[in-house]
C-alpha positions in Angstrom: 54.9 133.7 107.0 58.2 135.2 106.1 59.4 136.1 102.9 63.0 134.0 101.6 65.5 136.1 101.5 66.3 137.1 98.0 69.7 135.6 96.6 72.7 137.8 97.4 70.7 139.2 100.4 73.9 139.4 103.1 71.6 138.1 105.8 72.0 134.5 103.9 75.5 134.8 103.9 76.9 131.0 104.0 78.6 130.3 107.6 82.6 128.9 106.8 82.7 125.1 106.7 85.4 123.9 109.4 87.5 121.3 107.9 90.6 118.9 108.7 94.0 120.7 108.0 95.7 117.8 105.9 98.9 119.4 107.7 98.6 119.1 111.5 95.4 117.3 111.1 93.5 120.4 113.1 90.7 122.6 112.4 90.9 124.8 108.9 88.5 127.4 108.1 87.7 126.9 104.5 86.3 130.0 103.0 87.6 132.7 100.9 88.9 134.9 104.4 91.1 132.1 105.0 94.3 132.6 102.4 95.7 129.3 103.7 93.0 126.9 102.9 92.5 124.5 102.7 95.8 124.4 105.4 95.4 126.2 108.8 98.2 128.3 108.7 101.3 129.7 106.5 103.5 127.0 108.6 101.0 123.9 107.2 101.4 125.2 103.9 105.4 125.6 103.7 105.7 122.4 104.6 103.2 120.6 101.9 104.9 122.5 99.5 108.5 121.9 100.9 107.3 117.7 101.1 106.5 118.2 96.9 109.1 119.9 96.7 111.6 117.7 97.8 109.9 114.6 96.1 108.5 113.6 99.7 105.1 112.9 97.7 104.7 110.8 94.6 102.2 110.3 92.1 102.0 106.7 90.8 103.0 106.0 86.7 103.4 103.1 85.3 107.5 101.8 85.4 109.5 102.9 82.1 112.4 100.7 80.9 116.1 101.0 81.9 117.2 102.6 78.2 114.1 104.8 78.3 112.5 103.4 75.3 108.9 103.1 76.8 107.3 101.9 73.3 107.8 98.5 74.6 105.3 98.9 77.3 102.4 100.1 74.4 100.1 97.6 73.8 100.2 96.1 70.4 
């Protein structure tokens, strides 16, 4: 019987886990050789970051009032 392979050992090295780019939608290498990740390529990072960047994505918060006084929306 063959003895485990202690931890560490480069023989156990973990194989790269092929995920979706959430750019193009096509295969991503995420590991640490990939500087992209979890993106394909430098191309499907620019443009997430230009999409952000020109308020193409939103997060959701709750509405705030017309004069900007949002203690009205505090529950009592």
């Amino acid at each position: 019987m063959p003895k485990p392979n202690p931890p560490g050992n480069p023989e156990q090295a973990i194989a790269p886990r092929i995920i979706r780019c959430p750019g193009c939608g096509g295969d991503s290498v995420y590991a640490a050789s990939n500087p992209f990740r979890p993106f394909c390529s430098e191309r499907c990072r620019g443009a997430d970051f230009g999409a952000w960047a020109s308020e193409g994505y939103r997060v959701a918060a709750p509405p705030t009032s017309p004069d900007g006084d949002d203690s009205e929306l505090l529950p009592d």
